[in-house]
ZADOLO-268023 format. One line per 2 residues: number of its first residue (from 1); their letters; for each residue x, y, z of C-alpha. Coordinates in steps of 0.05 Angstrom, whole numbers. Layout:
N
NUM> A> X Y Z ~ ...
//
This chain:
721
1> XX> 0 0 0 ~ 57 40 17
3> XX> 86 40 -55 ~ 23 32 -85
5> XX> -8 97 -64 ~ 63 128 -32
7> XX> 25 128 34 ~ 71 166 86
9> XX> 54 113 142 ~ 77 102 214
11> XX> 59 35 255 ~ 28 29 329
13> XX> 42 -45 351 ~ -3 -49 415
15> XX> 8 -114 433 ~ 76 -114 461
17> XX> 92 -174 450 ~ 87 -160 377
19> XX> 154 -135 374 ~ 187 -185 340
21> XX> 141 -174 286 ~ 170 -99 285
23> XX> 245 -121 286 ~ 243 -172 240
25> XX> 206 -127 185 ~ 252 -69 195
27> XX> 297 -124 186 ~ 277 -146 123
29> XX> 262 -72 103 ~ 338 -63 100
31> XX> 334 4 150 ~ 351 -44 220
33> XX> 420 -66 190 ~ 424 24 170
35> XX> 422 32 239 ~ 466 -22 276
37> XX> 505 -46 216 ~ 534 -100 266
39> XX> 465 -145 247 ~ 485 -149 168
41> XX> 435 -167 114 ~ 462 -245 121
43> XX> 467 -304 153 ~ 519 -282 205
45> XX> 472 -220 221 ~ 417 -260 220
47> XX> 435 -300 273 ~ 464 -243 314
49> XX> 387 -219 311 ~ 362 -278 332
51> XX> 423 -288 390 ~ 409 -219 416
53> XX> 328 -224 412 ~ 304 -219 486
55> XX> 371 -243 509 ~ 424 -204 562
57> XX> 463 -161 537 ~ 415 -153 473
59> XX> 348 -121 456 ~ 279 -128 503
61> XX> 231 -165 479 ~ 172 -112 460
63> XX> 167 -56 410 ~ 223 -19 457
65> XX> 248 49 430 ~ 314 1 404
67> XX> 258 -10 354 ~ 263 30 288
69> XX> 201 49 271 ~ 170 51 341
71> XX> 132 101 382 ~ 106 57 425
73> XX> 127 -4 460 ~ 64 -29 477
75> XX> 84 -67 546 ~ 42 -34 586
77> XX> -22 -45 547 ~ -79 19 532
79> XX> -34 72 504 ~ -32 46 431
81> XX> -92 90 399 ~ -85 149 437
83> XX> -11 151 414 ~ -36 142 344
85> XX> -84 199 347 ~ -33 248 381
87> XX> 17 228 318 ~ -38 249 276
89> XX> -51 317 297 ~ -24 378 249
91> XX> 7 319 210 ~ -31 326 148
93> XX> 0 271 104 ~ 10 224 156
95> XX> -23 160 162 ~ -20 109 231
97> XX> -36 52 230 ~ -47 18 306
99> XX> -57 -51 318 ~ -103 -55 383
101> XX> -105 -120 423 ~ -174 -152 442
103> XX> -136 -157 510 ~ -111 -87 508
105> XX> -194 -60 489 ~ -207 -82 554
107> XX> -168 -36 589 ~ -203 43 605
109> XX> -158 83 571 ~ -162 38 504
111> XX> -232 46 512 ~ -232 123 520
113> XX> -190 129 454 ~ -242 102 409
115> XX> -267 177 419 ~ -205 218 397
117> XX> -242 208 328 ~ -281 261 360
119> XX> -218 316 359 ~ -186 296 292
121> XX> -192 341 233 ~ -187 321 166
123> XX> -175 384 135 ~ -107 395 179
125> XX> -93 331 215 ~ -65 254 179
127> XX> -103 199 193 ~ -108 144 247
129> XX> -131 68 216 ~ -154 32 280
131> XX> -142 -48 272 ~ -170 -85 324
133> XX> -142 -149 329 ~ -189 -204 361
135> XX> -153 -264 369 ~ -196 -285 429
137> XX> -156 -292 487 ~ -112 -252 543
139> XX> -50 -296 573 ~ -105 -346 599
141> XX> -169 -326 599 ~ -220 -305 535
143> XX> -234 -225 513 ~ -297 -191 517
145> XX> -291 -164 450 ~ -261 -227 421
147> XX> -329 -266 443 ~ -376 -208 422
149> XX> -414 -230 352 ~ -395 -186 283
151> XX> -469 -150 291 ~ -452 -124 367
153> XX> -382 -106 342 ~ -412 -66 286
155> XX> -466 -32 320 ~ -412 -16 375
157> XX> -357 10 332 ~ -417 52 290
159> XX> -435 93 353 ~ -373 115 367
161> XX> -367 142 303 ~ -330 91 257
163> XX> -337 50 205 ~ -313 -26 212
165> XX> -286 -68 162 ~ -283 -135 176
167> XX> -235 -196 158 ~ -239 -256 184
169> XX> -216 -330 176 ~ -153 -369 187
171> XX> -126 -396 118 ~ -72 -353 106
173> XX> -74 -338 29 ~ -147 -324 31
175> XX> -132 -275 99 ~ -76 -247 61
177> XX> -117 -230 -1 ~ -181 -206 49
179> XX> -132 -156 80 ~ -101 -129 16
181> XX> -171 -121 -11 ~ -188 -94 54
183> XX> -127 -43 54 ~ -145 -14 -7
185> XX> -226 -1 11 ~ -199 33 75
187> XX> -144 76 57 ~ -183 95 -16
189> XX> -237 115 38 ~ -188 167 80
191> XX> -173 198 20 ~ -242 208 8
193> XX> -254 242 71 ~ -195 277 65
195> XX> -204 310 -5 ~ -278 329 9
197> XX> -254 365 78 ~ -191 391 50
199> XX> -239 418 -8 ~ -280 463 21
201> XX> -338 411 29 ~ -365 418 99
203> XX> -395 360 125 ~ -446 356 185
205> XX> -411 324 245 ~ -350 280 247
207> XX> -334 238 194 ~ -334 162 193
209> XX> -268 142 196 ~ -253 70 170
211> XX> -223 15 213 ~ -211 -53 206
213> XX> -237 -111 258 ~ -188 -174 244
215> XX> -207 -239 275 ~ -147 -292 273
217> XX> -143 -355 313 ~ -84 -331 373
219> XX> -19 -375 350 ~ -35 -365 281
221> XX> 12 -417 238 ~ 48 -441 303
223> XX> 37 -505 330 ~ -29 -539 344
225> XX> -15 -580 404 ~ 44 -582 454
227> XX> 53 -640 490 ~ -21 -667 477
229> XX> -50 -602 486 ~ -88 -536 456
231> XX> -39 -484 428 ~ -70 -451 365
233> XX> -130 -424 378 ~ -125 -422 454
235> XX> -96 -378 507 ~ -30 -427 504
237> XX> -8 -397 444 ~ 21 -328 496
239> XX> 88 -306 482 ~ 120 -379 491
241> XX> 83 -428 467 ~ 143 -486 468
243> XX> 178 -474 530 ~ 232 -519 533
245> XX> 261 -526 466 ~ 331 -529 491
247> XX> 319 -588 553 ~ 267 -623 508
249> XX> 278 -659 441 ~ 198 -670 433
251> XX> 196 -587 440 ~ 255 -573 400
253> XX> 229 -614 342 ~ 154 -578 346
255> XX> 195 -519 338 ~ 241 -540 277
257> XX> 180 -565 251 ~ 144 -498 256
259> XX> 198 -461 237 ~ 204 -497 167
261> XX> 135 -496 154 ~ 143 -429 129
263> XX> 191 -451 81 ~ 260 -408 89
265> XX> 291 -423 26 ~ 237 -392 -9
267> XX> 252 -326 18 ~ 320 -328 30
269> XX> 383 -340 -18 ~ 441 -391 9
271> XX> 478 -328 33 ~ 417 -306 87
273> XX> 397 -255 42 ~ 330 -230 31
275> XX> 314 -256 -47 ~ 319 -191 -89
277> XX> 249 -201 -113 ~ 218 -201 -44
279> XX> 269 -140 -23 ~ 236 -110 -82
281> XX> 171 -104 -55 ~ 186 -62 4
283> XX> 183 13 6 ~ 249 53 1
285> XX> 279 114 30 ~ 243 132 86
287> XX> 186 107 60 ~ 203 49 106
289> XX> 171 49 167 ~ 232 31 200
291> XX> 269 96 164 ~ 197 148 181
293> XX> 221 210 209 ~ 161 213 246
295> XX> 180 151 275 ~ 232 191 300
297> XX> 206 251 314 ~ 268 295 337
299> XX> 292 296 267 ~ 227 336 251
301> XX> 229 378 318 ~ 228 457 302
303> XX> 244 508 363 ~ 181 537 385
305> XX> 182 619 370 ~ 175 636 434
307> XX> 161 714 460 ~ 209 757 514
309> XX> 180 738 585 ~ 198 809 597
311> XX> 141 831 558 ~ 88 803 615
313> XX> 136 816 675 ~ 91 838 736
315> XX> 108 901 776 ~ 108 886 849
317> XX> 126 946 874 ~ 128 941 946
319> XX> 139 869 962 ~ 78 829 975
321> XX> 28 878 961 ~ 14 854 891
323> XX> -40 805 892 ~ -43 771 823
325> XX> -63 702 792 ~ 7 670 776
327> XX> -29 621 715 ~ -63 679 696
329> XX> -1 718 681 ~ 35 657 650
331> XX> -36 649 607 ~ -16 710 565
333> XX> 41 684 559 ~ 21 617 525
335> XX> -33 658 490 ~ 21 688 452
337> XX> 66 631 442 ~ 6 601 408
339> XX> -6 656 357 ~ 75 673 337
341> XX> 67 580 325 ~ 5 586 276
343> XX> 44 582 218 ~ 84 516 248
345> XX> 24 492 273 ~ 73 458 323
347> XX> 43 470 390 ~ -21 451 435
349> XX> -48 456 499 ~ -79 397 527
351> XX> -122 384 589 ~ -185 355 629
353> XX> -232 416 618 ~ -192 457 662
355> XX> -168 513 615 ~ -208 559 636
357> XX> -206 539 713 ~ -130 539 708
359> XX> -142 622 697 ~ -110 600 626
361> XX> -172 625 587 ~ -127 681 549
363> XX> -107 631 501 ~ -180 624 480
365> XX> -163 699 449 ~ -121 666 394
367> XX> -152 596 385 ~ -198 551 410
369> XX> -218 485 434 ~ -218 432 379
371> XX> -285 392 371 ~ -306 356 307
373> XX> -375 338 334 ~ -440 383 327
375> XX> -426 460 351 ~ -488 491 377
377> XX> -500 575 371 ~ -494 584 447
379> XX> -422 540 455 ~ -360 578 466
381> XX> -292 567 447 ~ -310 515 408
383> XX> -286 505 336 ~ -265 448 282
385> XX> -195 486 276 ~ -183 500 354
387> XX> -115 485 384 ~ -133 470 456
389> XX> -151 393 468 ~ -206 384 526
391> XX> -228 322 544 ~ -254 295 607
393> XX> -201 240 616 ~ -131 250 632
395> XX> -111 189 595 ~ -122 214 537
397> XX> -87 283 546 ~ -28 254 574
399> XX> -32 204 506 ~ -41 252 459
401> XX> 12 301 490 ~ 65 239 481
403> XX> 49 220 411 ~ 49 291 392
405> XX> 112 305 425 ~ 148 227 401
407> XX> 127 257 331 ~ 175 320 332
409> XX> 121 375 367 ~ 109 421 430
411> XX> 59 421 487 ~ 28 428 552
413> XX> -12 393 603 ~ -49 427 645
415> XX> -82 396 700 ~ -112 399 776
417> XX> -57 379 819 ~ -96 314 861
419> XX> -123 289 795 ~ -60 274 760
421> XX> -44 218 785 ~ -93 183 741
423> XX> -37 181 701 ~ 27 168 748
425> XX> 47 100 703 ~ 26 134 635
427> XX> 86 183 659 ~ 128 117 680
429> XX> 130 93 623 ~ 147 161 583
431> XX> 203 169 630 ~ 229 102 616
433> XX> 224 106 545 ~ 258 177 551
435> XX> 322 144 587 ~ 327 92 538
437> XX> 331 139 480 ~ 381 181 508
439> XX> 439 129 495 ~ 410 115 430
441> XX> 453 158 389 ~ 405 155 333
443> XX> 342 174 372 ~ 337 248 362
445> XX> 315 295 431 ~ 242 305 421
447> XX> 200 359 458 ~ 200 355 543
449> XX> 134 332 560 ~ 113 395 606
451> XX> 58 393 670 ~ 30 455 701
453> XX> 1 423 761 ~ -56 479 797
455> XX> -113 480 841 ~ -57 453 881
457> XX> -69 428 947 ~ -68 485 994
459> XX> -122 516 946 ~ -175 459 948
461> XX> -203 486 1009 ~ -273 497 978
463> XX> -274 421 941 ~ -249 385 1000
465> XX> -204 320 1013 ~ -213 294 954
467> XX> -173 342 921 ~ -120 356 965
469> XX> -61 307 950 ~ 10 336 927
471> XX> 43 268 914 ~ 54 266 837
473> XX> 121 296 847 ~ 145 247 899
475> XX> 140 191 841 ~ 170 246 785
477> XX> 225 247 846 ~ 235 172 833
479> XX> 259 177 753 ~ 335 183 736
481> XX> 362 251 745 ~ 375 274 681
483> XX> 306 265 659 ~ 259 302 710
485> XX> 251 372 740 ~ 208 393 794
487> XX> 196 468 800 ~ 157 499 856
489> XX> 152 579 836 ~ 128 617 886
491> XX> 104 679 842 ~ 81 700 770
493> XX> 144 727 749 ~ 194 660 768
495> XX> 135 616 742 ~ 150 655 670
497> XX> 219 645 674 ~ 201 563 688
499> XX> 145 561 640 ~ 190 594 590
501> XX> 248 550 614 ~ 211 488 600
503> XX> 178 490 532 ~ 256 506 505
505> XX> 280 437 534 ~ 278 371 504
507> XX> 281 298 527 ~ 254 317 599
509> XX> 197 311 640 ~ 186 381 674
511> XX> 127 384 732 ~ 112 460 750
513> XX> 65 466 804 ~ 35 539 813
515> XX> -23 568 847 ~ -86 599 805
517> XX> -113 641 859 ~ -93 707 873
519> XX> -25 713 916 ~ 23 767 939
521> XX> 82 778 883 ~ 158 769 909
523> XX> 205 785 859 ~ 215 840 798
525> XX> 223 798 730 ~ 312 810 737
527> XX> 307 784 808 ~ 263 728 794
529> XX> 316 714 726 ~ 376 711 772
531> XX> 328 666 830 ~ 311 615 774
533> XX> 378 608 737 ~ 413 588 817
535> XX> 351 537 837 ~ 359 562 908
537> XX> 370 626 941 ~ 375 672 1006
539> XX> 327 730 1004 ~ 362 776 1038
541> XX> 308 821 1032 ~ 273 776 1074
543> XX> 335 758 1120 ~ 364 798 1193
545> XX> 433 768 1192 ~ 490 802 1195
547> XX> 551 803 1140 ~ 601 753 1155
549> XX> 564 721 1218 ~ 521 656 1209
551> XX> 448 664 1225 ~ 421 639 1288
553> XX> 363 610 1236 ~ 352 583 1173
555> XX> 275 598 1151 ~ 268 553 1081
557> XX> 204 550 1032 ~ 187 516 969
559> XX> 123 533 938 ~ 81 599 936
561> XX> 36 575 997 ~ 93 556 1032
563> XX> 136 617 1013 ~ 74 660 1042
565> XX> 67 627 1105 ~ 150 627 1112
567> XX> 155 703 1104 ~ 91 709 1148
569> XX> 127 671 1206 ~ 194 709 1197
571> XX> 153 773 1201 ~ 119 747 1272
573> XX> 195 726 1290 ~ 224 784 1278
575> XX> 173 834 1311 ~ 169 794 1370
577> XX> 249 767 1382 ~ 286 821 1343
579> XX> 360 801 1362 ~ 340 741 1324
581> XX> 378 731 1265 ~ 346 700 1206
583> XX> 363 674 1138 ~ 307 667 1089
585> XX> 322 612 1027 ~ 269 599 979
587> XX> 277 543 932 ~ 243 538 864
589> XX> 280 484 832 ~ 267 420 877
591> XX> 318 378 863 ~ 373 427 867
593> XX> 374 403 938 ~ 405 338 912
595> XX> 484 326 914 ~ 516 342 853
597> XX> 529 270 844 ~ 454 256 845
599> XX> 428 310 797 ~ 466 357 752
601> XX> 418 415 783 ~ 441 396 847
603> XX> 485 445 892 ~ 552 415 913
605> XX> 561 415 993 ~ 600 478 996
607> XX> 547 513 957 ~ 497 482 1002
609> XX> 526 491 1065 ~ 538 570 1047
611> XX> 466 573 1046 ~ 434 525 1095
613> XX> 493 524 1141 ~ 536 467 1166
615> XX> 504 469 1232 ~ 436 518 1245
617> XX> 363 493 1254 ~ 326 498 1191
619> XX> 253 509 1188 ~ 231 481 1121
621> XX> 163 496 1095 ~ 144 450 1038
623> XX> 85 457 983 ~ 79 363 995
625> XX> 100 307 1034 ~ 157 323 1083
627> XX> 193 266 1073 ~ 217 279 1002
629> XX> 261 337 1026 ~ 289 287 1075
631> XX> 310 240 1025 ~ 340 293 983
633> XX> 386 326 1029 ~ 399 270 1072
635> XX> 469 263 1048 ~ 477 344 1069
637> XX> 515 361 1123 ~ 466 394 1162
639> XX> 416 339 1149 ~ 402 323 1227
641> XX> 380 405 1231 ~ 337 405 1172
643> XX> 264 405 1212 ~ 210 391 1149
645> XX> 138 415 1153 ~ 85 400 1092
647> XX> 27 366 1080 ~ 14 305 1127
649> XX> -49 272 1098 ~ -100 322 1137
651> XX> -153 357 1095 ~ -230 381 1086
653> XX> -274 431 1060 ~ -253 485 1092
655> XX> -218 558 1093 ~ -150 559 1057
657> XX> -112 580 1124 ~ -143 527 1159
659> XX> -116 472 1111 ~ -44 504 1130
661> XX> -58 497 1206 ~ -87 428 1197
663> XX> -23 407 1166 ~ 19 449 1211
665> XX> 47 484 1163 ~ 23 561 1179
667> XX> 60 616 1196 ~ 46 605 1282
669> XX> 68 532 1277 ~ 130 549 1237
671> XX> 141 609 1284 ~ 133 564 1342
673> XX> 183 507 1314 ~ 231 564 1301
675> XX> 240 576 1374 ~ 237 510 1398
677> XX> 292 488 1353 ~ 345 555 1368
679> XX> 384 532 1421 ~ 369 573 1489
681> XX> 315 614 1449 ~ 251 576 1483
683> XX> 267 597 1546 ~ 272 667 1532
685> XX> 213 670 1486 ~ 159 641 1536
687> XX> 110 705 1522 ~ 123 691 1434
689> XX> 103 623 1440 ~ 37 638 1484
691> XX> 18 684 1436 ~ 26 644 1371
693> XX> -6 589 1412 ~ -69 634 1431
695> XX> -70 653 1354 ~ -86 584 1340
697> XX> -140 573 1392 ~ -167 635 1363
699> XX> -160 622 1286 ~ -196 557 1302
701> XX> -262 588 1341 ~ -258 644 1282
703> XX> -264 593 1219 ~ -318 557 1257
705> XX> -362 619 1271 ~ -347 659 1202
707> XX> -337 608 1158 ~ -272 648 1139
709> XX> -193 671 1161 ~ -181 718 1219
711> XX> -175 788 1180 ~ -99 792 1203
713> XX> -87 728 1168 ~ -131 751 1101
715> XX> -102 825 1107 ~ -20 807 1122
717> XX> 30 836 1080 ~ 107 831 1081
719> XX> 126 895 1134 ~ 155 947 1080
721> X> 216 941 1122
//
């Protein structure tokens, strides 16, 4: 089909353990031997293949990104069309085709993607062709959709917008000759809908995209009994169906057996080579879907055109009396990243109907959400040629974000902070196909795969428990160093330097949590610059100590909560113990607390001990769990002094100072930790600590009676001295 038509065509394998299919046609394709000339085009490279197949030392046994040709490797099963559609988008000429298991349709993401028919666009996008593959069985039990009848599978496939094709049997030459026919219906039909849309022709709704349902007996040409029982056609036939051909002569000779059943010296000369007549039927250049550049999509990447963060700097004037929405700010931003990439067509926001929520709506000035379905006169924002993808699962986002990015483009995922999680192994599995390719020399860097994380835990006081978790970045925390950042900016104008930061780095995974709701502004855009660039820093502004003499305290924040209830505490520490000397350190970059060793961010000890100390308490507020700033710095010097406070698994519907004091992470607790950790200081601060301790007894009778924060908690601002 590829020759016939010169179909531009990239493959999904979703069954993972497909793969071998994948190597051994790129194989045969001549572009595998292109790229590790070691496995020749002959019998000697041949057998290399085979020796390093699933073997130590050699390849993994799935469509791994060793695989030319791959996008996906398909071991954790569900991804497959998702990927495929996010490949499709803004690639006009493209065509992917995506096996999907009957085992993998089972899963809920898999069954979500049947809808992304709902966001494609004919007149801008490729195509996806959808093959479902029902060969009946799972590794030992049967498939739903492999026992449903061809009328159920029809009228299924119809409502959600398709149109099936089916072939069915299990006599090879007649399946071969039903799927060429079948080919050539479905692509001739994506042409179709392609040339009417990219015509002018408007049609009403989303089209009916073609896909294929193929039944085949599981084991197909392998054996039909092993050792006096059902292979072919049974749930046997997974990954190994002879187990012991090397202890076993009965096994070995099944195998043999199978092996020359599909007669080798047909295909092959005495040499090992492919004849030249079959060779001659593959496609050439990159035609080859081993030899795709979108298969490789860093070969394809363009910078994105990207404006001066300058431009959208906020002027705090006196510190902390700004009170602006941080997202909101970075939403121009965005908004105008989007229009200077029309052109490119190179760049999308995805997320779970959040835009808007995020305070992200700007961008709806310049484009708007894509939707291929009926648009009624009273809908907003909605339009066939929109750039923003909203849909209510976060599978999906997260799917299409990776097969857009895999494929050489730009994004962001936006997304409540609690909520993603949904997708914590979806980002697993990006992460470990991201360190793979990364000592793949021929693997080109593709796009970072960016997540503003908001309506972050310490501002889902209104939606309750449910809402409140901050963990995602305690399993981003887990990856290898070189491949994840976590930034925490506590203000508009760092989180423009990180959002900007981001989107111009490639072969990452870069979290950025930020707060939506309106919050006192720190820094001027050159001070927030110089913050970002170091990771870590003392705000002197914000510090008492003296030149040259340690402080008696180290106050240290990460995240814009955090960083407001730090300063807050310092303020109530210095008004009421002024001979107190205090250091203020705010960290953005998260695992800049890491040795060196551990993270190329990290600070080396010197650098660390210059600001933490070698030897003085440390109050650390943190925007999560405490213990992840334990297990970053625990190699530190100061380790033992480093006192963590964060959130500790308490949470409600309730005021958003109260979730801070339920957690213990509000300005009295950290003021009262403060002198309890100073050596000496407790007992010369007796009257401080009643009185932050009274504040509490009274912030807790106030939220129950008005149902909101004490005034002086609502009204604080950083002293202007």
């Amino acid at each position: 089909m590829i020759r016939a038509r010169d179909l531009d065509i990239i493959y999904i394998c979703g069954p993972g353990h497909g793969g071998p299919g994948m190597v051994a046609n790129t194989y045969l394709e001549g572009s595998y031997s292109e790229i590790y000339p070691d496995i020749s085009e002959d019998a000697e490279g041949m057998r290399k293949l085979f020796r390093q197949f699933s073997f130590p030392g050699g390849i993994p046994s799935h469509a791994a990104p060793e695989t030319p040709g791959s996008i996906h490797e398909g071991g954790e099963l569900g991804y497959a069309l998702v990927h495929a559609y996010g490949a499709a988008f803004d690639n006009p000429d493209l065509i992917v085709a995506c096996v999907v298991g009957d085992g993998e349709a089972e899963t809920g993401p898999l069954a979500a993607s049947w809808h992304s028919n709902k966001f494609l666009n004919p007149a801008r996008d490729g195509a996806v062709l959808p093959i479902l593959h029902l060969n009946g069985y799972k590794i030992a039990n049967p498939t739903i959709l492999g026992r449903a009848g061809d009328d159920d599978l029809r009228r299924l496939f119809e409502g959600y917008g398709y149109e099936p094709f089916f072939v069915d049997g299990h006599e090879p030459r007649d399946m071969h000759q039903q799927m060429a026919a079948t080919l050539d219906s479905v692509f001739g039909r994506i042409r179709e809908i392609q040339k009417q849309a990219r015509g002018g022709e408007t049609a009403e709704g989303c089209p009916r995209w073609p896909m294929i349902v193929l039944r085949s007996p599981k084991g197909w040409t392998g054996p039909k009994e092993v050792d006096g029982k059902m292979v072919e056609g049974f749930w046997r036939a997974h990954q190994v169906p002879v187990s012991n051909c090397r202890g076993d002569d009965g096994h070995r000779k099944i195998l043999e057996d199978w092996m020359r059943g599909y007669d080798p010296e047909d295909l092959f000369g005495a040499d090992g080579r492919l004849k030249p007549e079959l060779r001659a039927l593959a496609p050439v250049g990159k035609r080859r879907m081993g030899a795709n550049p979108h298969a490789n999509g860093g070969l394809l990447r363009r910078e994105l055109d990207t404006p001066d963060i300058s431009d959208y700097a906020v002027v705090i004037g006196k510190r902390g009396s700004a009170m602006v929405q941080s997202t909101e700010i970075l939403g121009h931003y965005l908004r105008d990243t989007m229009k200077r990439n029309e052109a490119a067509a190179n760049f999308r926001i995805f997320g779970p109907d959040e835009t808007e929520s995020n305070r992200l709506g700007s961008i709806f000035e310049v484009t708007d959400r894509v939707w291929m379905e009926d648009i009624e006169p009273y809908d907003i924002h909605l339009s066939r040629d929109g750039r923003v993808m909203e849909v209510l699962s976060e599978h999906l986002c997260q799917g299409w974000l990776e097969g857009y990015l895999l494929t050489g483009r730009h994004g962001l995922f936006s997304c409540y902070e609690a909520f993603i999680h949904i997708i914590d192994s979806m980002f697993n599995q990006h992460a470990k196909w991201l360190k793979v390719t990364r000592e793949l020399e021929w693997r080109k860097p593709i796009s970072s795969l960016n997540y503003l994380l908001t309506s972050h835990v310490w501002r889902q006081d209104h939606n309750g428990f449910s809402h409140q978790d901050p963990g995602f970045v305690d399993l981003v925390a887990n990856k290898k160093a070189d491949i994840v950042r976590i930034y925490l900016p506590p203000d508009a104008n760092t989180l423009l330097w990180v959002g900007d930061h981001c989107l111009r780095t490639y072969d990452r995974v870069n979290v950025i949590v930020a707060g939506k709701q309106p919050e006192p502004q720190w820094l001027s855009m050159d001070e927030a610059m110089k913050h970002c660039e170091a990771g870590i820093g003392i705000w002197h502004w914000a510090s008492n100590e003296e030149d040259a003499v340690a402080p008696d305290l180290v106050m240290a924040c990460a995240g814009d909560v955090p960083t407001m209830e730090t300063l807050a505490a310092v303020d109530l520490l210095r008004k009421a113990i002024p001979e107190l000397k205090i250091r203020t350190v705010n960290v953005v970059d998260l695992l800049a607390l890491q040795s060196r060793d551990q993270h190329p961010h990290g600070l080396t000890d010197e650098a660390f001990d210059a600001i933490f100390t070698s030897d003085k308490p440390v109050i650390f507020a943190y925007h999560g769990y405490p213990y992840l700033i334990h297990r970053l710095t625990y190699k530190r010097t100061n380790h033992v002094n480093i006192h963590v406070r964060g959130f500790i698994e308490e949470g409600t519907t309730t005021t958003p100072f109260d979730m801070t004091v339920l957690n213990e992470l509000d300005r009295y607790h950290l003021a009262i930790e403060a002198i309890e950790r100073v050596p000496g200081l407790k007992e010369k601060a007796g009257e401080a600590l009643a009185a932050f301790r009274r504040k509490l007894s009274e912030h807790h009778d106030y939220v129950r009676e008005h149902g909101e924060d004490m005034p002086e908690v609502r009204n604080w601002t950083w002293p202007a001295t």
